[in-house]
Every structure is written in C-alpha cells, then in structure tokens.
Gaussian input, Z-matrix of N, CA and C with variables (Angstrom, degrees):
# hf/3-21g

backbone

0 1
 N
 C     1     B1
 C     2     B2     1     A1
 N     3     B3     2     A2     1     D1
 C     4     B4     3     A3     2     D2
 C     5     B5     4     A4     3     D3
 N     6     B6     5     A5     4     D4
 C     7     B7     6     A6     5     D5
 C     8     B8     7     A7     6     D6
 N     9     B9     8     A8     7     D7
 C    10    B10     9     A9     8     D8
 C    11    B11    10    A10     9     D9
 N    12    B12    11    A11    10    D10
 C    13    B13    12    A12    11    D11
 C    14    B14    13    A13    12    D12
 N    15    B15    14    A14    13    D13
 C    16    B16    15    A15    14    D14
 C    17    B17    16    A16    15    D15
 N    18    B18    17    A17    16    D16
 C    19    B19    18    A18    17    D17
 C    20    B20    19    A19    18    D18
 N    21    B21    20    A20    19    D19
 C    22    B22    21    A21    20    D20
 C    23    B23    22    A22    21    D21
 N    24    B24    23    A23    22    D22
 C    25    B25    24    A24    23    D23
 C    26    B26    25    A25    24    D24
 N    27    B27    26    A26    25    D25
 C    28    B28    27    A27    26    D26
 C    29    B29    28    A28    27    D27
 N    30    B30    29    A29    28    D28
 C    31    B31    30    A30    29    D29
 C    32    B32    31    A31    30    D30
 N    33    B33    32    A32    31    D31
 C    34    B34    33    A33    32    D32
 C    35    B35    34    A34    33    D33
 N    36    B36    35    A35    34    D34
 C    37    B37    36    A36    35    D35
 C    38    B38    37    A37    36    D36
 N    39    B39    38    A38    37    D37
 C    40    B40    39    A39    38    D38
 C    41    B41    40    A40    39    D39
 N    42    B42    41    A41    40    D40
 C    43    B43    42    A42    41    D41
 C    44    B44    43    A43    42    D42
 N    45    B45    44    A44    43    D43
 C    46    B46    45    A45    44    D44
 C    47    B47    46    A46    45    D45
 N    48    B48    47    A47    46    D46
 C    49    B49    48    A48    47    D47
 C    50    B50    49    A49    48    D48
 N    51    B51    50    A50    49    D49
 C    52    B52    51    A51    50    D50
 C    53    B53    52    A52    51    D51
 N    54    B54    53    A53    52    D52
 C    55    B55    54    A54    53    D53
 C    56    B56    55    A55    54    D54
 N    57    B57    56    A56    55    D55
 C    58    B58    57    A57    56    D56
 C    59    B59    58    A58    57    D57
 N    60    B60    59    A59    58    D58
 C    61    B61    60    A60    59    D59
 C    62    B62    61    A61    60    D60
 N    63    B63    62    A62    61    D61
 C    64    B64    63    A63    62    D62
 C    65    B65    64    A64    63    D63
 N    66    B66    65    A65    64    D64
 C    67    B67    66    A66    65    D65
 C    68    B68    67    A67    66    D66
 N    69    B69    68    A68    67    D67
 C    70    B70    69    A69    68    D68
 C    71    B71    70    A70    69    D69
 N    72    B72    71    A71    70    D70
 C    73    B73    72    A72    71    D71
 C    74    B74    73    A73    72    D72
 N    75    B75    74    A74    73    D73
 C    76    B76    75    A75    74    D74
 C    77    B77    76    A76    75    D75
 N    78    B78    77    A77    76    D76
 C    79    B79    78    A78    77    D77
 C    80    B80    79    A79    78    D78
 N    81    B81    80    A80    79    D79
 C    82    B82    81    A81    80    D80
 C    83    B83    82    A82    81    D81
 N    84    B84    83    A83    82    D82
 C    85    B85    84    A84    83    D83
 C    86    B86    85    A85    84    D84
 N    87    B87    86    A86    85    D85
 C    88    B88    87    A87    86    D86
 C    89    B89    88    A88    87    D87
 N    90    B90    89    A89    88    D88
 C    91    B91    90    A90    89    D89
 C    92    B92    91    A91    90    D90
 N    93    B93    92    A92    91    D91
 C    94    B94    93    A93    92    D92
 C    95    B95    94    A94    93    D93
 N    96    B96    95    A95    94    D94
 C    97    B97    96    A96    95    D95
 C    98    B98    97    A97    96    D96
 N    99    B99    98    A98    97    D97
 C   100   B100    99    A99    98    D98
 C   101   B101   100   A100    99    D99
 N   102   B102   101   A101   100   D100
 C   103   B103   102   A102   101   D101
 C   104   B104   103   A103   102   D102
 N   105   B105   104   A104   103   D103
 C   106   B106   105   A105   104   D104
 C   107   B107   106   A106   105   D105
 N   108   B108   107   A107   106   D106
 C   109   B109   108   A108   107   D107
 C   110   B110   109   A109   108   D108
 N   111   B111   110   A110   109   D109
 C   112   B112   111   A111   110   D110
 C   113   B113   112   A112   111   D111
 N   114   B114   113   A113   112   D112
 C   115   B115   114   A114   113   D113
 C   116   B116   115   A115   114   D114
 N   117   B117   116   A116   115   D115
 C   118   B118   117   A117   116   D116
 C   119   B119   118   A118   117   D117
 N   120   B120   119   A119   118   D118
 C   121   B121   120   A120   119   D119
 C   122   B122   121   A121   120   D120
 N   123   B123   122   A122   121   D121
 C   124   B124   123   A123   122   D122
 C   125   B125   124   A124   123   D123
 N   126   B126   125   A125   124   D124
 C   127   B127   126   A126   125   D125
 C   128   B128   127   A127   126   D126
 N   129   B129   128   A128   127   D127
 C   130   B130   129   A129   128   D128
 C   131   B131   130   A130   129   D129
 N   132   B132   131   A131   130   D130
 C   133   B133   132   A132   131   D131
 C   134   B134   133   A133   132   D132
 N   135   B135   134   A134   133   D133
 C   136   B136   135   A135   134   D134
 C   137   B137   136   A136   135   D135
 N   138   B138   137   A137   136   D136
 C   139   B139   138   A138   137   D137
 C   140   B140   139   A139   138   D138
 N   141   B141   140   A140   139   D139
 C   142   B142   141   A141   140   D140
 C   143   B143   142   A142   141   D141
 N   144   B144   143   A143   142   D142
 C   145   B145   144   A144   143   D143
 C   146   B146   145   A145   144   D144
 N   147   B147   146   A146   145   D145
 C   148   B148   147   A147   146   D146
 C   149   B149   148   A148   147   D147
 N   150   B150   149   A149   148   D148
 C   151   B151   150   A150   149   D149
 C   152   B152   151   A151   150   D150
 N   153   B153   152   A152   151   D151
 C   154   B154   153   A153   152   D152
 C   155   B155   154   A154   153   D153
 N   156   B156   155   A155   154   D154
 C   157   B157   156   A156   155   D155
 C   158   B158   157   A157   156   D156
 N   159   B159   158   A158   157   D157
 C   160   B160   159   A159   158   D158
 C   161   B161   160   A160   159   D159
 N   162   B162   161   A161   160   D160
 C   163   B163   162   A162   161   D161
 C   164   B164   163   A163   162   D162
 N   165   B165   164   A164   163   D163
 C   166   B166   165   A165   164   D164
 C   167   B167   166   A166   165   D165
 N   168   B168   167   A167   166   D166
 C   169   B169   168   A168   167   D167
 C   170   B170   169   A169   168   D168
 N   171   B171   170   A170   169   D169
 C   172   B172   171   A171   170   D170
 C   173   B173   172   A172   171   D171
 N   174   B174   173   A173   172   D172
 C   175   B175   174   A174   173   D173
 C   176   B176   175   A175   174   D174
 N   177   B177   176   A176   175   D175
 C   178   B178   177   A177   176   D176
 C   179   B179   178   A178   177   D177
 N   180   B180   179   A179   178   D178
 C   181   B181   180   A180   179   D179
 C   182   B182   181   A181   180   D180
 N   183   B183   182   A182   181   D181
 C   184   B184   183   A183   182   D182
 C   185   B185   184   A184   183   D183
 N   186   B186   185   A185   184   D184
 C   187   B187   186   A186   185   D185
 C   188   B188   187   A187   186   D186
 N   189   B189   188   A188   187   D187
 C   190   B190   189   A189   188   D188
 C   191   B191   190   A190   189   D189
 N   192   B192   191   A191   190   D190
 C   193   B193   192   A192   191   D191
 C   194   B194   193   A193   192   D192
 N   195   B195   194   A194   193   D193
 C   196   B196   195   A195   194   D194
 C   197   B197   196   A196   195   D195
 N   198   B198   197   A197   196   D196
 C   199   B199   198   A198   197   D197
 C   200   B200   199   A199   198   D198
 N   201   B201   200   A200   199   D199
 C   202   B202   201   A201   200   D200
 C   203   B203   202   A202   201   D201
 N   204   B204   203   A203   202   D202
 C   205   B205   204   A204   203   D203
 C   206   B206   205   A205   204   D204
 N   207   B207   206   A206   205   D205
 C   208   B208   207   A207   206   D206
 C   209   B209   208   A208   207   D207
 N   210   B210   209   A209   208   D208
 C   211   B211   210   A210   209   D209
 C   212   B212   211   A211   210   D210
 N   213   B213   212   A212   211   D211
 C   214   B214   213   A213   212   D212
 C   215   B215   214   A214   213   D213
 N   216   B216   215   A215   214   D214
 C   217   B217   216   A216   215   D215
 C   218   B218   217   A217   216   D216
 N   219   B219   218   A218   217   D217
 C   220   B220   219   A219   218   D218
 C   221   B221   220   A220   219   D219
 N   222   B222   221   A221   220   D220
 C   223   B223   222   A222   221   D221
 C   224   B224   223   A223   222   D222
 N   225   B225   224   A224   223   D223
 C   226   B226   225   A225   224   D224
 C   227   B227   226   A226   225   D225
 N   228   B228   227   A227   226   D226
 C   229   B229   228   A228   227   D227
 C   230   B230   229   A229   228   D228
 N   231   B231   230   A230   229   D229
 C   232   B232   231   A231   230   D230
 C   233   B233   232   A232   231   D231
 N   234   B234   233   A233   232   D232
 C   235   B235   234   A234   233   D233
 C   236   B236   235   A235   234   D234
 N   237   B237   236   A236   235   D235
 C   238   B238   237   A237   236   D236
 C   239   B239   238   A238   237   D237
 N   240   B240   239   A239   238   D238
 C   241   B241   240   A240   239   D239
 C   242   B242   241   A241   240   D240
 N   243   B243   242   A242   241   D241
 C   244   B244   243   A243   242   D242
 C   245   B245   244   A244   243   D243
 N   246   B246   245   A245   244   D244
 C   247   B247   246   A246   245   D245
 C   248   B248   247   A247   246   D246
 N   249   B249   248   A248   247   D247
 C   250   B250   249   A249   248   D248
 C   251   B251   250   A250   249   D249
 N   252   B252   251   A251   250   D250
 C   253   B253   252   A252   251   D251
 C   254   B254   253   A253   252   D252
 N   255   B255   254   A254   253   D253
 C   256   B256   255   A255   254   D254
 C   257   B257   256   A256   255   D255
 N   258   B258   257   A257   256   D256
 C   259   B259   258   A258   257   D257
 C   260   B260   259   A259   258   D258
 N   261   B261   260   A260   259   D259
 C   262   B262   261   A261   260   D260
 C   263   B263   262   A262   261   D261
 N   264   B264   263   A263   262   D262
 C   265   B265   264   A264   263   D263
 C   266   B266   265   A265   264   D264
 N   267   B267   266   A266   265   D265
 C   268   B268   267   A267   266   D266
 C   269   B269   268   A268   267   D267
 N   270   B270   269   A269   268   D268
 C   271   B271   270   A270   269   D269
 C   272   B272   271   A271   270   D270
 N   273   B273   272   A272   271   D271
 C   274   B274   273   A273   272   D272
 C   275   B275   274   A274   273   D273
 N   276   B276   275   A275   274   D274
 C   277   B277   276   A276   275   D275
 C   278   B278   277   A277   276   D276

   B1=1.4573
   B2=1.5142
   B3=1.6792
   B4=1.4637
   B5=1.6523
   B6=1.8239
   B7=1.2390
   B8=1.3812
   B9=1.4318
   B10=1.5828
   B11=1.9030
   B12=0.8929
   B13=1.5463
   B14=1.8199
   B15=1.4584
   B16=1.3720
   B17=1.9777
   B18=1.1014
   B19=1.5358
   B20=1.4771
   B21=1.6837
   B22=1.4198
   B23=1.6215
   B24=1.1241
   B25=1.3115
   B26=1.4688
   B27=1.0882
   B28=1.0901
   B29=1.8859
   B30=1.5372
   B31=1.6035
   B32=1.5688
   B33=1.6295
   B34=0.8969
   B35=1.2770
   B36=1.6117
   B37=1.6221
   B38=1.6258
   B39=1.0464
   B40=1.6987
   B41=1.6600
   B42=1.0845
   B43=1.7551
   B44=1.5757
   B45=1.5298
   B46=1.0817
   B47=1.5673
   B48=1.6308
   B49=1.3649
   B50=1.9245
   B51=1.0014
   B52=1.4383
   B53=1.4249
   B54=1.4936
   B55=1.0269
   B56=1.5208
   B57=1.6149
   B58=1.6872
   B59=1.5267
   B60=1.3407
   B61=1.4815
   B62=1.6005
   B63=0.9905
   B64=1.8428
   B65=1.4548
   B66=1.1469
   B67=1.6350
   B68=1.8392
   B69=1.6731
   B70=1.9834
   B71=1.3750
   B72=1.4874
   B73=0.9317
   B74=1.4772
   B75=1.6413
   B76=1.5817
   B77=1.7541
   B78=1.3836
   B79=1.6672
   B80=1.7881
   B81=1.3139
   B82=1.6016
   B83=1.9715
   B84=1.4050
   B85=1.6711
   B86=1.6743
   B87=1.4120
   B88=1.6302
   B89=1.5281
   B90=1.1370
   B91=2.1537
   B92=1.3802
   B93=1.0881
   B94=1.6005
   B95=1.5348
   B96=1.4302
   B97=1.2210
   B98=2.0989
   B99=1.2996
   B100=1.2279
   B101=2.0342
   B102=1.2071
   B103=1.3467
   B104=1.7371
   B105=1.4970
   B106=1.5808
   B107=1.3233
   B108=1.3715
   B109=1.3565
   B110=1.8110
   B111=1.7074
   B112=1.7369
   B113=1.3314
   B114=1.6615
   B115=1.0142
   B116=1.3864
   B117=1.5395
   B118=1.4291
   B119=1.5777
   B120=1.3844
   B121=1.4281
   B122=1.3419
   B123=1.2923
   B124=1.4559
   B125=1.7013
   B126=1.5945
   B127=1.4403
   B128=1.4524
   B129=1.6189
   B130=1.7309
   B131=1.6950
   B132=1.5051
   B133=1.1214
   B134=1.5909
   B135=1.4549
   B136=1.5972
   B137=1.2721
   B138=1.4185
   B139=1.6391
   B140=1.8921
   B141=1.8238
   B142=0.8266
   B143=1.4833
   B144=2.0247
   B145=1.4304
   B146=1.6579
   B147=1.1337
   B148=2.0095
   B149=0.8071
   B150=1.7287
   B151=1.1324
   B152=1.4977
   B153=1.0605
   B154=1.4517
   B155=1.1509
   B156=1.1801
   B157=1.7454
   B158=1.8340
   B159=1.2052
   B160=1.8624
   B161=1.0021
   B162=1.3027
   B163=1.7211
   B164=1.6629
   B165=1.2439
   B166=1.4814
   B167=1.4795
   B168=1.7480
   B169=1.2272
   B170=1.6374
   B171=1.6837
   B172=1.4787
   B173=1.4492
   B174=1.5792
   B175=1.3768
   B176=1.4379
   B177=1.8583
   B178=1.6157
   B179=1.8566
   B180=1.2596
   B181=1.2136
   B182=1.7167
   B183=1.5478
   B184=1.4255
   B185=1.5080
   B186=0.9980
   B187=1.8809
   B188=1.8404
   B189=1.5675
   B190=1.1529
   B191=1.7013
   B192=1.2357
   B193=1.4478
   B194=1.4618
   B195=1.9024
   B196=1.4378
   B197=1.4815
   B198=1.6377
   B199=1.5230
   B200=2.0923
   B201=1.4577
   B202=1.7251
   B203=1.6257
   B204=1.0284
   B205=1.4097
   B206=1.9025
   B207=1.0614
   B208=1.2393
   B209=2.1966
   B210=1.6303
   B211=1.5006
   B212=1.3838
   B213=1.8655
   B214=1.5319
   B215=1.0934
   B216=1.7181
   B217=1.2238
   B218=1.4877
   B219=1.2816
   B220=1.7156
   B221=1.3481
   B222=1.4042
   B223=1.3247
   B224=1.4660
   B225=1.9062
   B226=1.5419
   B227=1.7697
   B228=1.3922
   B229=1.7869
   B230=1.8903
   B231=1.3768
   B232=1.6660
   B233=1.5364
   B234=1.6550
   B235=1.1841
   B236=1.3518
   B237=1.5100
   B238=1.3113
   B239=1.9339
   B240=1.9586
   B241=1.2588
   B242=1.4866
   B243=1.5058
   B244=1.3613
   B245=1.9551
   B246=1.3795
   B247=1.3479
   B248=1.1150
   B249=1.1960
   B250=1.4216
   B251=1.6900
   B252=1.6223
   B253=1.1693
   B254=1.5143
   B255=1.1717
   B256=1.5484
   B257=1.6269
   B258=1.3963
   B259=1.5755
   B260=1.1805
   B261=1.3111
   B262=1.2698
   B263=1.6846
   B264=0.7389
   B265=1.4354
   B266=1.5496
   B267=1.6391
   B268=1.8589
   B269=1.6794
   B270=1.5092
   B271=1.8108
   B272=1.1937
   B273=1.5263
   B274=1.1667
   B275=1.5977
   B276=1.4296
   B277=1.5415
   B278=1.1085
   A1=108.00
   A2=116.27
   A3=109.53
   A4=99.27
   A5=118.88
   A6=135.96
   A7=84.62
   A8=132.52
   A9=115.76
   A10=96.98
   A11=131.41
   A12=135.60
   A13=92.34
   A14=107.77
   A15=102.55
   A16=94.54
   A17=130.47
   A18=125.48
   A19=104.01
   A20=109.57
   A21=108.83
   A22=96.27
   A23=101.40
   A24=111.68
   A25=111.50
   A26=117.78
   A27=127.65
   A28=116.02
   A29=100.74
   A30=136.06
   A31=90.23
   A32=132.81
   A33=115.73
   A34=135.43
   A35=84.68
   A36=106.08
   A37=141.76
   A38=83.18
   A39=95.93
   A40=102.29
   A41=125.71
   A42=125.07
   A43=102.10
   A44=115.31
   A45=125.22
   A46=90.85
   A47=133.27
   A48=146.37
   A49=75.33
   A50=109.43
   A51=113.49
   A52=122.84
   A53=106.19
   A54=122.27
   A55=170.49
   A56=84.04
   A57=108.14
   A58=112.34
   A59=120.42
   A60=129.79
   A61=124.01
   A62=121.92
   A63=119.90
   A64=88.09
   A65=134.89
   A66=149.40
   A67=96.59
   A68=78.79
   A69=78.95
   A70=113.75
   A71=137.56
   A72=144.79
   A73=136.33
   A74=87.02
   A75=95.13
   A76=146.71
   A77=83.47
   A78=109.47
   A79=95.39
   A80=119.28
   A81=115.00
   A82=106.19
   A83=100.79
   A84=100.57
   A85=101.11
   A86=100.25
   A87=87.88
   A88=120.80
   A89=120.80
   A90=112.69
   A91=115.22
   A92=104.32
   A93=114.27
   A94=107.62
   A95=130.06
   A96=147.41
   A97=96.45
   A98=109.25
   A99=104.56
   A100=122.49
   A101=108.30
   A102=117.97
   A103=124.45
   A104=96.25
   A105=103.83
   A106=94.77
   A107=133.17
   A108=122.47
   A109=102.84
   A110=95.46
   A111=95.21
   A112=109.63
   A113=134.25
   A114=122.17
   A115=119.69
   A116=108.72
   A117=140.01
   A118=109.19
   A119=106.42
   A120=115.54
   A121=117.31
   A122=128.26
   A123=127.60
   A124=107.58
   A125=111.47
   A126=132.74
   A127=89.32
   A128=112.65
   A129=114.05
   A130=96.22
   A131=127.58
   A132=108.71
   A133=118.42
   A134=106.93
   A135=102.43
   A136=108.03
   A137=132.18
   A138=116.21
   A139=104.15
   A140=117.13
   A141=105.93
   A142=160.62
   A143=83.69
   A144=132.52
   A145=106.55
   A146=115.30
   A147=111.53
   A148=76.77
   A149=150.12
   A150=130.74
   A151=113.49
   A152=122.54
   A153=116.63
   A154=93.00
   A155=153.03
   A156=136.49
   A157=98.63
   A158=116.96
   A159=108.04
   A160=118.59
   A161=110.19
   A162=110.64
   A163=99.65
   A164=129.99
   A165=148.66
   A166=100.35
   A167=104.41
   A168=113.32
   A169=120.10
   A170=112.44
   A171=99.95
   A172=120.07
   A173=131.52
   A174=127.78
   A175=98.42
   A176=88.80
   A177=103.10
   A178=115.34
   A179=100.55
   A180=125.03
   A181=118.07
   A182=118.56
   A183=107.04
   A184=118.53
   A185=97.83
   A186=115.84
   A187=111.21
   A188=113.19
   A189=111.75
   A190=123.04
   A191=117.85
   A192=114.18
   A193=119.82
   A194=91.44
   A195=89.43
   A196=137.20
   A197=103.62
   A198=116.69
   A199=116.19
   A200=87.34
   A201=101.63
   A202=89.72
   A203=106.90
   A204=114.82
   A205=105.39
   A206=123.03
   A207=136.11
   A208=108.07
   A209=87.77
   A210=99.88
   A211=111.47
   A212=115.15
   A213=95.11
   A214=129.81
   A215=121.32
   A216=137.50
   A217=96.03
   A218=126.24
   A219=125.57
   A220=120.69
   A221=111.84
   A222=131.52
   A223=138.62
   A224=91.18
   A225=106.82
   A226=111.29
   A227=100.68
   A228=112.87
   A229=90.07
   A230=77.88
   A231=82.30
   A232=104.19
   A233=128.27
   A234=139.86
   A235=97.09
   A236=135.62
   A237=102.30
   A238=121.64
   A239=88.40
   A240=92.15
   A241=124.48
   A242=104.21
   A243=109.83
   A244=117.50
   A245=108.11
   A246=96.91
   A247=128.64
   A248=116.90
   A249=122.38
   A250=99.35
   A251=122.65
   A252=117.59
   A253=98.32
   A254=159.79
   A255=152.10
   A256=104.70
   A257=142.24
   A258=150.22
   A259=101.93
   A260=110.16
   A261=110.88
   A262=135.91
   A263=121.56
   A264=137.82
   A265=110.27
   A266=100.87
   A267=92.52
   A268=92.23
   A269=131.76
   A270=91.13
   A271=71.83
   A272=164.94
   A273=147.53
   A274=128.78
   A275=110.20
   A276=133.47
   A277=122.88
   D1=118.85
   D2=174.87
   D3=-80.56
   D4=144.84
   D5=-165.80
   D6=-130.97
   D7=-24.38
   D8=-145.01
   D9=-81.79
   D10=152.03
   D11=176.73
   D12=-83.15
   D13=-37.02
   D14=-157.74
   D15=-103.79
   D16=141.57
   D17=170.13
   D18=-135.91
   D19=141.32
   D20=-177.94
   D21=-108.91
   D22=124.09
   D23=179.71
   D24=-108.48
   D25=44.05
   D26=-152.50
   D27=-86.18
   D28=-50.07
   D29=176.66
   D30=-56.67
   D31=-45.18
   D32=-158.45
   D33=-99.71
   D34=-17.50
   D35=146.40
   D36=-62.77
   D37=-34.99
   D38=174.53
   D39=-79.52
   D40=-61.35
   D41=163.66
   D42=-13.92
   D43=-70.57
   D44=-139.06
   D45=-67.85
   D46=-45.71
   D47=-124.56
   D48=-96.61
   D49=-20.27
   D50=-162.12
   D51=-86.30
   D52=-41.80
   D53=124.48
   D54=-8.67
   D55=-68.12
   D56=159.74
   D57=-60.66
   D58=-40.03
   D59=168.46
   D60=-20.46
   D61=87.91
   D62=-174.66
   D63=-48.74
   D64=149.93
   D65=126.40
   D66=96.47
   D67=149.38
   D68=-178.95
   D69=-70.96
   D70=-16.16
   D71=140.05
   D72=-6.16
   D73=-93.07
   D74=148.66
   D75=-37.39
   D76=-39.78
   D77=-168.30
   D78=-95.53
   D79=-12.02
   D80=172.51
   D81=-100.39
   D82=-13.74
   D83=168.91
   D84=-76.08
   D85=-60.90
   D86=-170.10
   D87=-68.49
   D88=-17.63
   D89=151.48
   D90=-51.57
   D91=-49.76
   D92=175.23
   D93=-47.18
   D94=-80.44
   D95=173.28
   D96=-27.83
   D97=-62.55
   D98=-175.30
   D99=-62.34
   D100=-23.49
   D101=164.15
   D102=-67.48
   D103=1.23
   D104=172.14
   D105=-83.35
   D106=-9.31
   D107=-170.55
   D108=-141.92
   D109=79.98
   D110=-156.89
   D111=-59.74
   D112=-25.37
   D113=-160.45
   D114=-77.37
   D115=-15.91
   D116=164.69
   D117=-55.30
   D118=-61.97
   D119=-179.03
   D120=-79.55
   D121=10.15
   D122=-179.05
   D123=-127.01
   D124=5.74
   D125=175.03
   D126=-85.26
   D127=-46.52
   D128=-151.63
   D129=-97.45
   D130=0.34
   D131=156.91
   D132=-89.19
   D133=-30.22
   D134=176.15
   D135=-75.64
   D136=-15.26
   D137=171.53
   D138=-63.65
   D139=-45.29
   D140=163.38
   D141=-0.31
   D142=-80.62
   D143=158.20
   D144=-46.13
   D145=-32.30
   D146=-173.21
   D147=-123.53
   D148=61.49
   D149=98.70
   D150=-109.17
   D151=9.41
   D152=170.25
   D153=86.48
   D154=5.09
   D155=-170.99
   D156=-105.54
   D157=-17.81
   D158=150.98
   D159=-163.83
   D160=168.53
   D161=-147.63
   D162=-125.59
   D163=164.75
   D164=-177.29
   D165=63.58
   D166=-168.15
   D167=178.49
   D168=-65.07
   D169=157.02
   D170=165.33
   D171=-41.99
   D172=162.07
   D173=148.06
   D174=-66.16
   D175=151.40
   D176=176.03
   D177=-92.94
   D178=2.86
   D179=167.18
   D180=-78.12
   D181=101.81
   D182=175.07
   D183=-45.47
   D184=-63.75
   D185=-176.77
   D186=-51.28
   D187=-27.66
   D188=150.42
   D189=-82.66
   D190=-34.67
   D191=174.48
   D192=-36.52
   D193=-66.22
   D194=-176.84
   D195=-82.31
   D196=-5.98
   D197=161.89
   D198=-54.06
   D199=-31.21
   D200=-175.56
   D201=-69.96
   D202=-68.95
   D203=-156.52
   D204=-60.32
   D205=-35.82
   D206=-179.54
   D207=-55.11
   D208=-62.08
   D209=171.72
   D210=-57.79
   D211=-59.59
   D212=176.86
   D213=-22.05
   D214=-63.03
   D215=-151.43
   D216=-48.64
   D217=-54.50
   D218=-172.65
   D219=-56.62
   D220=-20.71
   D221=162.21
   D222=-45.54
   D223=-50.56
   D224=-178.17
   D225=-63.32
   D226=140.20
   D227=-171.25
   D228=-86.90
   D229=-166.48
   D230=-173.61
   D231=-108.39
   D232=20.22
   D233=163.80
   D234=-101.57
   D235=-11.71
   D236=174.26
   D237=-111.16
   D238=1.33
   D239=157.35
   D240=-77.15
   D241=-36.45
   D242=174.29
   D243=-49.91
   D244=-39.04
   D245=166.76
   D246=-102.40
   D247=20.76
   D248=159.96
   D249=-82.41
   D250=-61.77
   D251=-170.95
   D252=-60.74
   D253=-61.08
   D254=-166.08
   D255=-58.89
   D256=-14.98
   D257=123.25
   D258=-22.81
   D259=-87.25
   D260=177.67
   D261=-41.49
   D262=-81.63
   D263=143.62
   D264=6.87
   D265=-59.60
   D266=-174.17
   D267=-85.07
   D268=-12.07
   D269=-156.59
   D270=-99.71
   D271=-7.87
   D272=153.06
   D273=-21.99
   D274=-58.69
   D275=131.34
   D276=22.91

C-alpha cells in the first residue's frame, strides 16, 4: 500500500530513459552518464535488485556499475515493465 503523499520515482525513471536508448551502446553511454551521480545509479541498481534481474551489491566500479545496469536493461521481460508502469500509474494518483 503506497501511504507516502510524496513518491520518488526517480530509479524508475532513469531505468526507463535508459532504456529508451536504441543499441547497447547507447544505453551503456547513458548508465555511464548516470554514475556521475552514484546515488542515482545505485537507487536504479537496487530497483533492479527487486526485480530479480541482478543480484548482490552494486559494483564499486563506475564503468562496472553502469555496464551492469546497461546489460540488465535487455534483461527486463515485459512483466517487469508492466510493474514498473502499474508503480507508476498508482503514485501518479
């Protein structure tokens, strides 16, 4: 049950923007770009992490962070976009 008035949707935005990226290329520049701001990029590996698409702590390595996070993205099924967008959807609300 969301209670919070305020929700940071923040992890899931950046996923998504990351995402949107044609080519792993692309989509491994913009992880990169987002690891200038690790606390950002270590939100969007533990959203990851609760999705089952990777497991343990972030790497403490940028250039590994966002390689993780870059590959995940190709990973995600279309049940875990679906609950990302239904996240969305209710704290919109």
């Amino acid at each position: 049950i969301l209670t919070s008035s305020r929700i940071d949707l923040g992890a899931i935005t950046d996923l998504a923007d990351i995402g949107d990226r044609e080519g792993v290329v692309k989509r491994a520049i913009a992880a990169m770009q987002l690891t200038a701001d690790r606390p950002r990029a270590k939100a969007v590996w533990h959203l990851l992490v609760s999705l089952g698409v990777v497991h343990g702590k972030a790497p403490g390595n940028d250039g590994d962070l966002a390689e993780g996070i870059a590959t995940a993205v190709d990973r995600l099924s279309d049940e875990h976009v679906a609950r990302l967008d239904a996240i969305t959807s209710l704290a919109s609300r």
